[in-house]
C-alpha positions in Angstrom: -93.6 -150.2 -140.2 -89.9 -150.6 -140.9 -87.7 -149.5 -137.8 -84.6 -147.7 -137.8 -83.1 -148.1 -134.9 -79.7 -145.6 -134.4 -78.2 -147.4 -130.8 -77.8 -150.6 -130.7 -74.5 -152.5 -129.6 -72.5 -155.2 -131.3 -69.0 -155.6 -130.2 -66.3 -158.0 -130.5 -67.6 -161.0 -127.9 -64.7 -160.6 -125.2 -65.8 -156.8 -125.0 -69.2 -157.5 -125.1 -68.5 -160.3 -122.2 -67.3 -157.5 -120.5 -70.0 -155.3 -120.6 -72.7 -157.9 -119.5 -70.0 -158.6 -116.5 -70.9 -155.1 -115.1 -74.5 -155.7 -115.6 -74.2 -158.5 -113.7 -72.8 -156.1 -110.8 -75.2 -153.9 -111.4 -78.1 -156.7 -110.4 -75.4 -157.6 -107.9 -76.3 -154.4 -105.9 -80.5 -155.0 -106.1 -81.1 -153.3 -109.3 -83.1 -156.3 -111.2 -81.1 -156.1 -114.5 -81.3 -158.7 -116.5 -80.1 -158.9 -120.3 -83.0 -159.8 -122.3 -80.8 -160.5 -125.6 -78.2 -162.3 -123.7 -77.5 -164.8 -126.9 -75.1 -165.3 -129.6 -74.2 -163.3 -132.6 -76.9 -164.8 -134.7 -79.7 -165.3 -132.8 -79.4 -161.3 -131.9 -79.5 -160.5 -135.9 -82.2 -162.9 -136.0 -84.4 -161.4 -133.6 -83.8 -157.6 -134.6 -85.4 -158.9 -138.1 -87.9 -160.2 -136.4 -88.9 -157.3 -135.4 -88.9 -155.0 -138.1 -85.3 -153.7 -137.5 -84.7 -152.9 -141.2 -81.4 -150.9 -140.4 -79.2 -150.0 -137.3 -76.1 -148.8 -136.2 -73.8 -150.7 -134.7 -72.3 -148.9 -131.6 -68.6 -149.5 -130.1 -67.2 -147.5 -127.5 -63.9 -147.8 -125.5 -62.9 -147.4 -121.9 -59.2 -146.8 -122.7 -56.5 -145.4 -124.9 -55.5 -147.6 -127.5 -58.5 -149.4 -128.3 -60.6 -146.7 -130.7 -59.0 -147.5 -133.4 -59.4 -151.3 -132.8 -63.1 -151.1 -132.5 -63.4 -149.3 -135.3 -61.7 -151.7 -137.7 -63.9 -154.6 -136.1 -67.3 -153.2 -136.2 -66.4 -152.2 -140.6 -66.0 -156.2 -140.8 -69.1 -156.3 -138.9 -70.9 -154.3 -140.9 -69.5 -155.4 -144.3 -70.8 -158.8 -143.3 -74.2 -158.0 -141.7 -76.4 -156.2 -144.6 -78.8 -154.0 -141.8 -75.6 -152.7 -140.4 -74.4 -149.4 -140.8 -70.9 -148.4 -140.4 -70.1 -146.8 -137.6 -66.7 -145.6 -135.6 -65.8 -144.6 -131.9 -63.1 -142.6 -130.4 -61.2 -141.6 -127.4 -59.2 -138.2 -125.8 -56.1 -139.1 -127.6 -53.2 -138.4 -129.7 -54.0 -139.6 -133.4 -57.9 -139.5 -132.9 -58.4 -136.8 -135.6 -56.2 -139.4 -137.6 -58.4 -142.6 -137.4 -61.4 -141.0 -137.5 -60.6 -139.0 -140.7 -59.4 -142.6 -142.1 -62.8 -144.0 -140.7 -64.7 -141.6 -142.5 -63.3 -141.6 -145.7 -63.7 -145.6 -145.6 -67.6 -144.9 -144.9 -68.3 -144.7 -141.5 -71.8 -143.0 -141.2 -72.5 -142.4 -137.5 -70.0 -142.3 -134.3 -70.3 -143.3 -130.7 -69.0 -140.9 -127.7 -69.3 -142.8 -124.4 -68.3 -139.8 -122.0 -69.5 -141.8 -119.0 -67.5 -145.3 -119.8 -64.5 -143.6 -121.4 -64.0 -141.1 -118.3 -62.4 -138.5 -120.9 -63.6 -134.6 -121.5 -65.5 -134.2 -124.6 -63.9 -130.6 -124.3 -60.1 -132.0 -124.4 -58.4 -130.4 -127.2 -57.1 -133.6 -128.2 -60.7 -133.8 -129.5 -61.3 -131.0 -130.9 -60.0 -131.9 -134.5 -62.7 -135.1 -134.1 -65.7 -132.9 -133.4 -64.7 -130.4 -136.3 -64.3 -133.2 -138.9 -67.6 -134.8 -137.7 -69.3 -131.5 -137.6 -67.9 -130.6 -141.1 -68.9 -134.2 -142.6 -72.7 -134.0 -141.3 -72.0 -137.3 -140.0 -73.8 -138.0 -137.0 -72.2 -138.8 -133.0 -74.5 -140.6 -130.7 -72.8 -139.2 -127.5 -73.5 -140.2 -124.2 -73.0 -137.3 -121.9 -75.9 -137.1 -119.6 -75.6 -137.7 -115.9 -77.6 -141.5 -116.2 -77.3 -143.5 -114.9 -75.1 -142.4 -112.7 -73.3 -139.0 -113.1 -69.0 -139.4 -113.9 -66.4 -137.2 -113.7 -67.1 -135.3 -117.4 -71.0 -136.3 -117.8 -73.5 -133.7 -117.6 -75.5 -131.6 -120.5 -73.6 -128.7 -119.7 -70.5 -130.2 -119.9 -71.5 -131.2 -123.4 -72.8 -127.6 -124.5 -69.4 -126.6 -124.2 -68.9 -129.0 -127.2 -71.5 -127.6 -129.2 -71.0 -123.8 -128.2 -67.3 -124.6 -129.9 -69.1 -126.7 -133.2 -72.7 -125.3 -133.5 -73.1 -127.2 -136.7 -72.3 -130.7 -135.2 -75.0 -133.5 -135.9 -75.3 -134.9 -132.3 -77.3 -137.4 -130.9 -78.0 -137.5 -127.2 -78.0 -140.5 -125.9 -80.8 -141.5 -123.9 -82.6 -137.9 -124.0 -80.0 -136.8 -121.8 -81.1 -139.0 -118.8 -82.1 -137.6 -116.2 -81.7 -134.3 -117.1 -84.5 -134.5 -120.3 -85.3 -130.6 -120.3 -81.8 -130.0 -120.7 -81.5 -131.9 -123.6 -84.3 -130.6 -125.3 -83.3 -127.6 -125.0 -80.0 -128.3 -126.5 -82.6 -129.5 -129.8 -84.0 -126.2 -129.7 -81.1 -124.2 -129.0 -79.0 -126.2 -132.4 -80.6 -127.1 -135.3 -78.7 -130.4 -135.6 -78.7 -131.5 -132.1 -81.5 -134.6 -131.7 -82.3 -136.8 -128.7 -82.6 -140.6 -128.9 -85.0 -142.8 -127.4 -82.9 -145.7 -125.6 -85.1 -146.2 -122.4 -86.6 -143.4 -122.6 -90.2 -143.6 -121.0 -90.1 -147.2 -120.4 -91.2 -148.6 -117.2 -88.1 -149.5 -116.1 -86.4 -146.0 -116.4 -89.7 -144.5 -115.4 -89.2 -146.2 -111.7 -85.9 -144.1 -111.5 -85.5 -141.2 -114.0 -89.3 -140.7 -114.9 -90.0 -137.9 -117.4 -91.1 -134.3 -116.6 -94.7 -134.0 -117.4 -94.3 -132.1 -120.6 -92.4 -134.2 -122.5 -95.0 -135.3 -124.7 -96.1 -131.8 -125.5 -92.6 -130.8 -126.2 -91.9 -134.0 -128.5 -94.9 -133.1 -130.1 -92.9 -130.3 -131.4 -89.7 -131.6 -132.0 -90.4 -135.2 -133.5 -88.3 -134.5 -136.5 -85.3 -134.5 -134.0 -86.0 -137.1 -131.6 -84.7 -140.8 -133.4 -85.4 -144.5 -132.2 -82.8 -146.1 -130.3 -83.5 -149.0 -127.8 -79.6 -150.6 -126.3 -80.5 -153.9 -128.0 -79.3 -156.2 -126.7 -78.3 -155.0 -123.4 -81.6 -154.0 -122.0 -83.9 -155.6 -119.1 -86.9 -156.4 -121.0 -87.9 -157.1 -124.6 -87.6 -154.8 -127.4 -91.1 -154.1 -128.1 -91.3 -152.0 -124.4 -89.6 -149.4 -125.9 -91.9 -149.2 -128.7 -94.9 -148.9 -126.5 -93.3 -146.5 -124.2 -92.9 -144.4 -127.5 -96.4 -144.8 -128.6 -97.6 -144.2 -125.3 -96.9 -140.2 -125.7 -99.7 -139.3 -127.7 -98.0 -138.5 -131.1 -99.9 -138.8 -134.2 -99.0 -140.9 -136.5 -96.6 -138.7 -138.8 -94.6 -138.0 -135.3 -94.2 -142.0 -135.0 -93.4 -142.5 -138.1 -90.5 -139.8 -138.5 -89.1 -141.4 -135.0 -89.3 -144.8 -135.8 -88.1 -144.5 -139.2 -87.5 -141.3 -140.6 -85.0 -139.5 -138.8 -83.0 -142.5 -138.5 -82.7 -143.0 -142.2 -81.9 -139.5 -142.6 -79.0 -139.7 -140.2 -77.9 -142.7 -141.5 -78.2 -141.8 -145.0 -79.9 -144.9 -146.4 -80.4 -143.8 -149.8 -76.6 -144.2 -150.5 
């Protein structure tokens, strides 16, 4: 089967060098992370063909003013130049953010990355509000990190992010990571708004399981909701190989239609791969 696969990060390499610098903190202080895909450019396209990876979006994010805009002009060469890649755009609590993303949309971009927990902004600032109304409004979906995992910031947490989509009810959001570690929550938020969907990035694998392990229904409530829950995996950041997110995923007991609207499906649909 064909993967979709709706969170994965390319960035421009000093950025990236930057993020696997905080990993490398992170296994500073005893947690054993080590980047699996720690390799150049190439060899990371390589290996997501290799594994079925027939289309992905391409995630930037930024940890500062100033930089949104930035990001979002590199990753459109990226994915002009890489044919699995989908366009995709970022933004950041500030003035002219309605501005670039309206110019990134209207130059294609088909899927958005909020980083709540990185950026340190409120997804409620008003200075977004013109963002989440024009992505709402375009059906265009935001993969939004706004759950307390790993570790909970100043504007993380899914209630926080309600607040967002009490204000834009029709907004296609993705939350990143099933909300970690508050997984209820966020499937609630599926149930409670008909475009809200989770994403699988480390969701169920052992890994995550050893410090944010799912509540014991989860696979019964999938079961019900697998035409909003979409693969995502954090390629290439992520301490073990691809494929353990795959089995964690086929480890919950769906049948096979389930699997193949996560693994596939919904991510082509939010994507829009027939254009």
């Amino acid at each position: 089967m064909a993967l979709v696969d709706i969170h994965v990060h390319f960035m421009p390499q000093n950025v990236l060098d930057k993020v696997w610098a905080y990993f490398d903190r992170v296994r500073e202080s005893g947690v054993d992370w080590v980047i699996w895909y720690r390799t150049d450019e190439n060899a990371r396209l390589t290996a997501l063909r290799e594994l079925g990876v027939s289309a992905f979006a391409p995630l930037v994010y930024p940890h500062k003013p100033g930089m949104a805009q930035w990001l979002n002009e590199w990753v459109a060469d990226f994915a002009a130049r890489v044919p699995e890649a989908v366009r995709t755009g970022t933004f950041y609590a500030e003035p002219g953010a309605d501005v670039y993303v309206r110019k990134a949309l209207e130059a294609g971009a088909r899927c958005f990355k909020s980083h709540v927990q990185v950026g340190g902004y409120d997804p409620r600032d008003e200075l977004l509000d013109g963002v989440w109304g024009q992505l709402a409004e375009a059906g265009v979906p935001v993969v939004a990190h706004c759950g307390d995992g790993p570790y909970p910031g100043e504007h993380t947490g899914l209630g926080v992010f309600a607040e967002v989509l009490k204000r834009h009810p029709r907004l296609t959001a993705v939350i990143a990571h099933a909300g970690m570690p508050d997984y209820s929550s966020a499937l609630d938020l599926v149930e409670r708004y008909e475009n809200v969907h989770v994403d699988t990035t480390m969701v169920g694998t052992p890994f995550n399981e050893r410090m944010m392990p799912l509540p014991a229904d989860w696979s019964q409530r999938i079961a019900g909701l697998a035409n909003r829950v979409v693969l995502g995996s954090d390629f290439p950041n992520i301490p073990y190989p691809y494929e353990v997110q795959l089995d964690a995923i086929r480890s919950w007991g769906l049948d096979a239609a389930a699997l193949q609207a996560i693994l596939h499906d919904n991510g082509a649909r939010l994507l829009q791969l027939s254009r």
